[in-house]
C-alpha positions in Angstrom: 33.0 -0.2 -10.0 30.1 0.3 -12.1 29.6 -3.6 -12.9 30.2 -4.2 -8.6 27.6 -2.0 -8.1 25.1 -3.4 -11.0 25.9 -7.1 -9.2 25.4 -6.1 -5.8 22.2 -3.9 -6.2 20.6 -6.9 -8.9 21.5 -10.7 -8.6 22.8 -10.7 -5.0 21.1 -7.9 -3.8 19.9 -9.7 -1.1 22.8 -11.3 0.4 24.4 -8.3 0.3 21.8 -6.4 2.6 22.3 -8.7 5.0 26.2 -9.0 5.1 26.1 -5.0 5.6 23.0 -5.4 8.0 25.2 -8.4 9.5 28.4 -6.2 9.8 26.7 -3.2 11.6 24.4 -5.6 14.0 27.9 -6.9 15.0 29.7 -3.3 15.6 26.8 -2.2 17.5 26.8 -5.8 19.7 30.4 -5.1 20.7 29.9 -1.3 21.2 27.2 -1.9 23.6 28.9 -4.9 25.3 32.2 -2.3 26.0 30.2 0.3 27.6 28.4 -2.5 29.9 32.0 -3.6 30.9 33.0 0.0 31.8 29.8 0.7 33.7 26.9 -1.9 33.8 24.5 0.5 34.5 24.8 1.8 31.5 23.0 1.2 28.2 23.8 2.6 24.8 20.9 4.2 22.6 21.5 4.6 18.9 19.1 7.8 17.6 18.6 7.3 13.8 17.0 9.9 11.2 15.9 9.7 7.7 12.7 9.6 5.6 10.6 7.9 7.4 10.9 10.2 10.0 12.5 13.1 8.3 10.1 13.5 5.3 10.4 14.8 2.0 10.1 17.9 0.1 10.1 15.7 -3.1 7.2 13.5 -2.8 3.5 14.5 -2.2 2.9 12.0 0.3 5.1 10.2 2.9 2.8 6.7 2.7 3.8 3.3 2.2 7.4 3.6 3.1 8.2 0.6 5.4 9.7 2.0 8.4 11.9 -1.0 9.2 12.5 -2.0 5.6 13.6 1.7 5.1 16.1 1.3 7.3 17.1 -2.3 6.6 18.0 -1.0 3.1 19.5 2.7 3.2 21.4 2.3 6.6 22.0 -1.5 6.9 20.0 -1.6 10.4 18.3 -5.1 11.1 16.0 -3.8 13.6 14.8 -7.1 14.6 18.5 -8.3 15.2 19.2 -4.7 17.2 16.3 -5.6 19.8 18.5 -8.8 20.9 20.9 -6.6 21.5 22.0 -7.0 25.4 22.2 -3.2 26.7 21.3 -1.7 23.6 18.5 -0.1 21.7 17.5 1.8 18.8 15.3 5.1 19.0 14.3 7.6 17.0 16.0 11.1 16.0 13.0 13.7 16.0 13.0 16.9 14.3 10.2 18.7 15.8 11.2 21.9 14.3 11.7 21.4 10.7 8.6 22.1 9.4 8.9 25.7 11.3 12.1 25.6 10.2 11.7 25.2 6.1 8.9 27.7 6.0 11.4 30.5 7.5 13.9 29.7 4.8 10.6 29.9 2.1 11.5 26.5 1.2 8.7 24.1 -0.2 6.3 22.5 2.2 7.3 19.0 2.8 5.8 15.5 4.3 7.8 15.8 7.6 4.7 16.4 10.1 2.6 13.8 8.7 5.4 11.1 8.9 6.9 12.6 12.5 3.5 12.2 14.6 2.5 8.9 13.0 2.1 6.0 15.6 2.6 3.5 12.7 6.4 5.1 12.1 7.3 4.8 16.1 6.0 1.2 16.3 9.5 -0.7 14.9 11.1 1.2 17.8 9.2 -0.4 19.9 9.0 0.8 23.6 11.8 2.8 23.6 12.4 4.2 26.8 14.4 7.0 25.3 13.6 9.2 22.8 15.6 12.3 20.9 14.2 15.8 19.8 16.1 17.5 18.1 15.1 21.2 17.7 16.3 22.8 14.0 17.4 26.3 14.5 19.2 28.6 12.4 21.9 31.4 13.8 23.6 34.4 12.6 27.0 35.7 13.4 26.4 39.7 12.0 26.6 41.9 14.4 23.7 43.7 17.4 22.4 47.4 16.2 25.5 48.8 19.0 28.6 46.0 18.4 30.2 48.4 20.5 27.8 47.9 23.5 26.4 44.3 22.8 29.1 42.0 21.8 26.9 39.6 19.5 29.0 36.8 18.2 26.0 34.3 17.9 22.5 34.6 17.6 19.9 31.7 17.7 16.2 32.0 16.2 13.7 30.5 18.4 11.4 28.5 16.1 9.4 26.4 18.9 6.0 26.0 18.8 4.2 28.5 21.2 1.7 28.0 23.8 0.0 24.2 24.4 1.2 23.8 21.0 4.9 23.4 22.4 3.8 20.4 24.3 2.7 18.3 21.6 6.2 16.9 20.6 6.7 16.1 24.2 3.5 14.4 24.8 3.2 12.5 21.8 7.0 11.1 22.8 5.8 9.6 25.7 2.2 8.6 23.9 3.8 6.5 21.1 7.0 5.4 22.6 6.2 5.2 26.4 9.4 7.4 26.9 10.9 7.9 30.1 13.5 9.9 28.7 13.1 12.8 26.4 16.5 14.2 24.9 16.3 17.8 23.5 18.9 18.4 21.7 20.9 21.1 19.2 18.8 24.2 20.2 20.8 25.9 23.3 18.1 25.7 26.2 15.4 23.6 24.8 12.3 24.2 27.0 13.4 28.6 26.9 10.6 31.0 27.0 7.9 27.5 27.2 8.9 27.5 30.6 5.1 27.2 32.1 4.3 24.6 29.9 7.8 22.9 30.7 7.3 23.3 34.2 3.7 21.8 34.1 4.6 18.6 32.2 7.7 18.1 34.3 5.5 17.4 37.1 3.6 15.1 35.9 5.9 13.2 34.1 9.2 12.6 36.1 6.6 11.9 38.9 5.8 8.4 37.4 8.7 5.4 37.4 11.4 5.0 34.8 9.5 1.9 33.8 8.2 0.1 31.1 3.8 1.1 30.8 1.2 -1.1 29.5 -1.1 0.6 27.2 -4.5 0.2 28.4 -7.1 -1.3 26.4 -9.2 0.9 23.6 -7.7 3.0 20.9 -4.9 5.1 21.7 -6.4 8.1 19.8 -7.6 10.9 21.0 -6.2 10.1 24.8 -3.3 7.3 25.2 -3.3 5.4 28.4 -0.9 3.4 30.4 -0.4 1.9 33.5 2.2 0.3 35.4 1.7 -1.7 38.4 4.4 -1.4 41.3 4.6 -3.2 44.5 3.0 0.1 46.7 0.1 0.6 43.8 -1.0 1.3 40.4 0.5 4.3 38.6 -0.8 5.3 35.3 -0.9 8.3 32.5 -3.4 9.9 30.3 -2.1 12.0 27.2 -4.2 14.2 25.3 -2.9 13.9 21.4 -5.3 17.0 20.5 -4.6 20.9 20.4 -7.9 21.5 22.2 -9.6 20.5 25.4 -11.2 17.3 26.2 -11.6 14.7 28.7 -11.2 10.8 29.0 -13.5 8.2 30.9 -11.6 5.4 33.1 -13.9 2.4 34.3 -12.4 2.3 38.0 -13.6 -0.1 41.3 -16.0 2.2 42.9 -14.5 5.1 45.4 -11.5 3.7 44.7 -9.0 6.4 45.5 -6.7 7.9 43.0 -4.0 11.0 43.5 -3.0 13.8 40.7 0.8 13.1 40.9 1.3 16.7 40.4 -1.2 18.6 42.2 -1.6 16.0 45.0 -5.1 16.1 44.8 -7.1 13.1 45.1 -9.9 12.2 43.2 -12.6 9.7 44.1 -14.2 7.4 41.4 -18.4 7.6 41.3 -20.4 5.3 42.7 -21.0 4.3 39.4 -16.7 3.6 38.6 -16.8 5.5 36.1 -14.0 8.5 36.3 -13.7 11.7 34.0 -10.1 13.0 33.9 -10.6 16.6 32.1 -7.3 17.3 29.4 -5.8 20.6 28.7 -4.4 21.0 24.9 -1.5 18.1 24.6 -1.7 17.8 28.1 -0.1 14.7 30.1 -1.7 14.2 34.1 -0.1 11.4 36.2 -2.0 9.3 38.7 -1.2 6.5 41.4 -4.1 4.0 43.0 -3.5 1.6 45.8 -3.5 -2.0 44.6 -3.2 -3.1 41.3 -5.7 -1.7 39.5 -5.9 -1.4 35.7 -7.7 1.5 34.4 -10.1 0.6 31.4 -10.9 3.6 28.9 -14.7 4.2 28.4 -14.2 6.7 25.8 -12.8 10.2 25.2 -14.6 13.8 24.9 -13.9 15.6 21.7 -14.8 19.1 22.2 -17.8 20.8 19.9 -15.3 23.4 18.8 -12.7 20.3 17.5 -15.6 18.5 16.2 -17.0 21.2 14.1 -12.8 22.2 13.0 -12.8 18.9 11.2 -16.5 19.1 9.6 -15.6 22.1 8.5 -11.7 21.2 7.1 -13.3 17.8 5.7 -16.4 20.3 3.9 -13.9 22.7 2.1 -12.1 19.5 0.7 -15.0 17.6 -0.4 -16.2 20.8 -2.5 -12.4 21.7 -3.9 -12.3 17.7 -5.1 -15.7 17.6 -6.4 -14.5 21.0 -8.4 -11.2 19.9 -9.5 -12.3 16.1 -10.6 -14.9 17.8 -13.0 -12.0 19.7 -14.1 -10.2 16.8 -14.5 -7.2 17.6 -12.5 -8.3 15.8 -9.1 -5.7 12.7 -7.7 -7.1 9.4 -7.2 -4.5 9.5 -3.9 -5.9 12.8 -2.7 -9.7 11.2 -2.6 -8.1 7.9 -1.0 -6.2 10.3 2.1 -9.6 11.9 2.7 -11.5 8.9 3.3 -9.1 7.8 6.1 -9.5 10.9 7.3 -13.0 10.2 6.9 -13.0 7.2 8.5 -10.5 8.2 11.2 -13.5 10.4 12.7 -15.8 7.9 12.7 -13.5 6.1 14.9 -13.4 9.1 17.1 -9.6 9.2 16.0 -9.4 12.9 15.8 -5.5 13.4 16.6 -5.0 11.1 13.1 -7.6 13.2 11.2 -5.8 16.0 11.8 -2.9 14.4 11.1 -4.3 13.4 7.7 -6.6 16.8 7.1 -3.1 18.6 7.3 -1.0 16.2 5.3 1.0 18.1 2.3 -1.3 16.2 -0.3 -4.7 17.9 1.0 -3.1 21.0 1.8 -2.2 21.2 -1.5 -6.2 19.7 -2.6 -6.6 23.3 -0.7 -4.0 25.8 -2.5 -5.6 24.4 -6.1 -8.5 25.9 -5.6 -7.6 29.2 -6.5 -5.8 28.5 -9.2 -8.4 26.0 -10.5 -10.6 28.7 -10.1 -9.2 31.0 -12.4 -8.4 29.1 -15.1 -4.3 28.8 -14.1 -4.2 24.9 -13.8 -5.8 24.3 -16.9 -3.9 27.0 -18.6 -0.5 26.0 -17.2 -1.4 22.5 -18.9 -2.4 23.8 -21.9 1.3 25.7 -22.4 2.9 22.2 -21.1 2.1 20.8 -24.1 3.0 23.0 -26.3 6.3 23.2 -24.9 5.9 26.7 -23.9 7.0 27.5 -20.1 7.4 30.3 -17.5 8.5 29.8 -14.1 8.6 32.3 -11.1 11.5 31.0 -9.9 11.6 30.6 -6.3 8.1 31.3 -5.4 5.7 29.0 -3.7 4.6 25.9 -5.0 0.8 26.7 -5.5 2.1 30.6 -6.9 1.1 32.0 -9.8 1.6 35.1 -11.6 0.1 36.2 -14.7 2.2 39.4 -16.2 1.5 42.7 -17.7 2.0 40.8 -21.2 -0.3 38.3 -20.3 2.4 35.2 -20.0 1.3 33.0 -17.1 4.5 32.3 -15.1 4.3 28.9 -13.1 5.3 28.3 -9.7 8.8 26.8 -9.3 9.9 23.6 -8.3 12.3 21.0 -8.2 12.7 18.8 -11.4 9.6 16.8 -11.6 10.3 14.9 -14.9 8.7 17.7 -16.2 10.5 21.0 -15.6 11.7 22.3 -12.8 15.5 22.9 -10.8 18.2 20.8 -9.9 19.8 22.1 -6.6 19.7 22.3 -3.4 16.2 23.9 -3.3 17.5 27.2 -1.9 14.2 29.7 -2.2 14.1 32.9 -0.7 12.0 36.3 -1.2 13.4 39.4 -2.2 13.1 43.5 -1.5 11.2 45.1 -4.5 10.3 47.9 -3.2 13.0 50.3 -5.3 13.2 48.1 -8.0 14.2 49.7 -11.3 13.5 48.4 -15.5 10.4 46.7 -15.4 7.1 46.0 -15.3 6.6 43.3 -13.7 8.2 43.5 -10.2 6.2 40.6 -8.4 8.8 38.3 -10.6 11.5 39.0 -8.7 10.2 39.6 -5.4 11.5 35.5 -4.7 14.3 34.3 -6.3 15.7 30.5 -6.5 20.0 30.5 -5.9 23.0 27.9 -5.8 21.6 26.2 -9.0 23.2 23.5 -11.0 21.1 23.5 -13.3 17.2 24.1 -14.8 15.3 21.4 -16.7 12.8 21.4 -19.2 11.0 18.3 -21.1 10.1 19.6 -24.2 9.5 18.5 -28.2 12.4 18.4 -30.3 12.7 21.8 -32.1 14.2 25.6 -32.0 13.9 27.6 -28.8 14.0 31.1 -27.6 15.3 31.2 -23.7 14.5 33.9 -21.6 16.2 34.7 -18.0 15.2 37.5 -15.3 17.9 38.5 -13.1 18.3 41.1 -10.4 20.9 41.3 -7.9 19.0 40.3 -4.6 21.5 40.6 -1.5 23.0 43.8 -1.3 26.7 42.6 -0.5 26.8 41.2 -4.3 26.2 44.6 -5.5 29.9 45.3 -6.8 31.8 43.6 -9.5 33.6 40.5 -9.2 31.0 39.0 -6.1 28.2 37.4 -8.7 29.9 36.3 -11.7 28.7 32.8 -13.2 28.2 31.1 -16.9 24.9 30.3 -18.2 24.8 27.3 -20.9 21.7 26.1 -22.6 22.2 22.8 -24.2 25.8 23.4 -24.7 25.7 26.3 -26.1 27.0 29.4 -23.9 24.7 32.2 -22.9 26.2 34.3 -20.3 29.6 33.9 -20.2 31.6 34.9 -17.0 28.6 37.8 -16.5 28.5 40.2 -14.1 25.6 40.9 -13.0 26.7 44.2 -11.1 28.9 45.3 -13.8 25.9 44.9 -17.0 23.3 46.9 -14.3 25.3 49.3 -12.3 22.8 49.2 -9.5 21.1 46.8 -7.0 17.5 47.7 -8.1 17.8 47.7 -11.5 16.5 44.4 -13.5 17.6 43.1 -16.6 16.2 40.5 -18.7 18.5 38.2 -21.5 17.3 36.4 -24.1 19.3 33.4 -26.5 17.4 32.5 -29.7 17.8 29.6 -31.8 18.7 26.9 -29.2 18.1 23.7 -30.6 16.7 20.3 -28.5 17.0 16.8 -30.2 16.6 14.6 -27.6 13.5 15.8 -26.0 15.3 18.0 -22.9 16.4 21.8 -22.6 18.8 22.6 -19.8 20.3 25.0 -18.1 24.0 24.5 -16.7 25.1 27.2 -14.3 28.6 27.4 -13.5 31.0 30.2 -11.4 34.4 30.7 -12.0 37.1 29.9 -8.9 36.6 31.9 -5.7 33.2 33.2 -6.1 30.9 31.9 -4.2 28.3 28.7 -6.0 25.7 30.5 -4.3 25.5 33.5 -7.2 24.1 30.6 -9.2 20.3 32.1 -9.4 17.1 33.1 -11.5 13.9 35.2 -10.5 11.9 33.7 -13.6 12.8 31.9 -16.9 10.8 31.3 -20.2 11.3 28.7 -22.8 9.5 29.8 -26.1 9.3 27.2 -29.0 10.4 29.0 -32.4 
């Protein structure tokens, strides 16, 4: 197996992309060409996910991955062979919610808004026609305050955007991909309790044709236009891509006539031809014009107050780079990202700048400063390389914490080549309120669970490992429900412990401490294990130290 593997992936690499990309393109033809034979009006539309759309907690930044190419090579779809397709098209799954999503579940911050409203990642779709949101939610199945009075078997949390902001998924759908259908799927009731801003798009936009728009000529950014031209007229759209008010200029024929598709209003063009169309916040307005009339943008209106949001976003990270390249600690790629966001408002391309001035790479620029500051960063390198580390496991990725002792615990994340966990990335904060032996409750106030393991590059030598543990959901306070083995390079630390059982109480903290472990090939890890029928999830730290002898 391994030797097929080594072959296929090396030598014929190649050749064997396109026999799977081959094999699929074929499927899919004969899956299309069934459901024209059972109804011809029919087409089929295959949503796909995965990083390019998706993002990543693990990398800083979601560029230069090859949207087609991505595909081409993970899933075996040749999207250049799925366009000739008869009846059948590709289009993109959209999770509009995960970002809202992760930071409920305290999970790291990760690439997926950058990459999701990115015209360059929706161009291999091409027009699509149809496009799918799919709305992350979470649920609980515990009971209402009076079980006996409300019966609560399921209960969804809403984690939609509020306000305008609700309508930028929508409006950027039909911006980038000229969609005339939008698919919400997974949350029960897609649209609930954005019902106004539902309502107010839904008028404008099932009042234009099912048909494919041209896109107008000028940049897209801040205000996309189309038009299509129909026997009876012209109909054509204008999407704002910002979260504040503005306007957009079409050159028109002179009082040519044009109707608000969902007021009914019409609106007469200047003597001079020259039309301003005022935008609401992600806002989408619908027209129709006798005759075939293409509209031709003049130019969009940024607001003062979004102008001056970006001088002001684009002065706080010129000053935290500036401080942390004398400190030697700035990234070449941060400086690069902020002179395309740079650029982008020259271009008058605020909707990108934003989209760059908020990507995970300058937010983090951002969340150095601090620590930059006050001497953490440097510190936290200093200890590095010595081989001397503390983690505040499950805490944020720009968290630090210096303790009563002094020891400078690091924030926690997954293994970097570095240190860090391997696992599922499970994070989540913790009551401390009543907590019991110790001085330093802020460590285990967050707490990282269902390990596999913990990772530490270090030089070859003696180590003393320290863990801080404290029972964090309630139900796991009674013996038997949070039993697992600890092993530090092979050798066992807790075995079979009960954390419950060694404490006696759910507020109570206990630290544990192994000396004399040692490393010979450069790496110190943690293995966590749990016997049969306890739960993986048990698998957990609130902070760890590795201490060279």
């Amino acid at each position: 197996m391994k030797e097929r593997y080594e072959l296929l992936n090396g030598r014929y690499r190649d050749e064997w992309l396109k026999f799977r990309a081959d094999g699929l393109t074929s499927f899919l033809t004969e899956v299309a060409a069934v459901v024209k034979a059972a109804n011809p009006a029919l087409s089929t539309v295959l949503p796909v996910s995965g990083e390019p759309l998706r993002g990543s907690y693990a990398f800083e930044s979601g560029d230069g991955i090859d949207t087609a190419k991505w595909y081409y090579e993970n899933n075996a779809l040749d999207f250049d062979a799925a366009a000739k397709i008869p009846g059948f098209r590709l289009t993109a799954m959209r999770f509009a919610t995960d970002c809202r999503w992760a930071k409920h579940w305290g999970k790291p911050e990760s690439t997926i808004d950058e990459q999701l409203y990115d015209f360059e990642r929706m161009k291999p779709f091409g027009p699509a026609g149809v496009t799918n949101s799919y709305l992350q939610y979470f649920e609980t199945f515990n009971d209402s305050l009076q079980p006996d009075v409300f019966k609560a078997y399921f209960q969804n949390a809403d984690v939609k955007p509020h306000g305008r902001f609700f309508l930028k998924e929508l409006v950027f759908n039909v911006a980038a991909a000229d969609a005339s259908r939008i698919l919400i799927g997974a949350q029960p009731i897609g649209t609930w309790g954005r019902d106004a801003e539902a309502r107010e798009f839904a008028r404008a936009y099932t009042a234009l044709p099912a048909e494919p728009f041209t896109l107008a000529e000028r940049p897209h950014d801040p205000v996309t236009v189309r038009y299509f031209e129909a026997k009876d007229g012209t109909y054509f759209y204008a999407a704002s891509l910002l979260w504040d008010a503005g306007a957009v200029t079409l050159s028109r024929p002179a009082d040519t006539i044009v109707t608000d598709l969902s007021t009914g209003e019409s609106l007469a063009a200047p003597p001079d031809g020259k039309l301003t169309l005022p935008l609401k916040a992600y806002e989408l307005r619908s027209f129709f014009t006798p005759g075939k009339v293409a509209p031709k943008v003049e130019g969009a209106q940024i607001s003062e107050r979004r102008r001056q949001a970006a001088a002001k976003r684009l002065k706080e990270l010129d000053r935290t780079l500036e401080f942390l390249r004398k400190a030697g600690l700035a990234s070449d790629r941060a400086g690069k990202k902020l002179g395309e966001a740079k650029r982008a408002v020259g271009r008058n391309e605020y909707a990108e700048a934003h989209r760059l001035l908020f990507s995970k790479l300058l937010n983090g620029v951002i969340r150095q400063l601090p620590p930059a500051e006050n001497g953490h960063l440097l510190k936290r390198q200093e200890m590095i390389r010595a081989s001397r580390f503390a983690v505040n496991c499950g805490s944020g990725e720009y968290d630090y914490y210096v303790a009563k002792d002094g020891t400078l615990f690091f924030p926690d994340h997954p293994w970097d080549g570095v240190y860090g966990s391997v696992s599922d990335g499970s994070q989540i904060g913790r009551a401390i309120q009543n907590i019991e032996g110790t001085d330093d409750p802020e460590l285990y106030a967050t707490e990282a669970y269902n390990l596999d393991a913990y990772r530490f590059k270090v030089r070859n030598g003696a180590y003393t490992v320290r863990v801080y543990l404290k029972i964090g959901y309630e139900p796991n306070a009674k013996e038997g429900r949070g039993v697992f083995t600890l092993t530090v390079n092979g050798r066992r630390f807790l075995d079979n412990f009960d954390l419950f059982r060694e404490t006696g109480s759910f507020n109570r903290a206990v630290v544990r401490e192994m000396k004399g472990i040692e490393v010979t090939d450069g790496m110190l890890t943690l293995d966590f294990t749990v016997p049969d029928g306890v739960h993986p999830s048990v698998r957990f730290l609130n902070a760890i130290e590795a201490i060279p002898e």
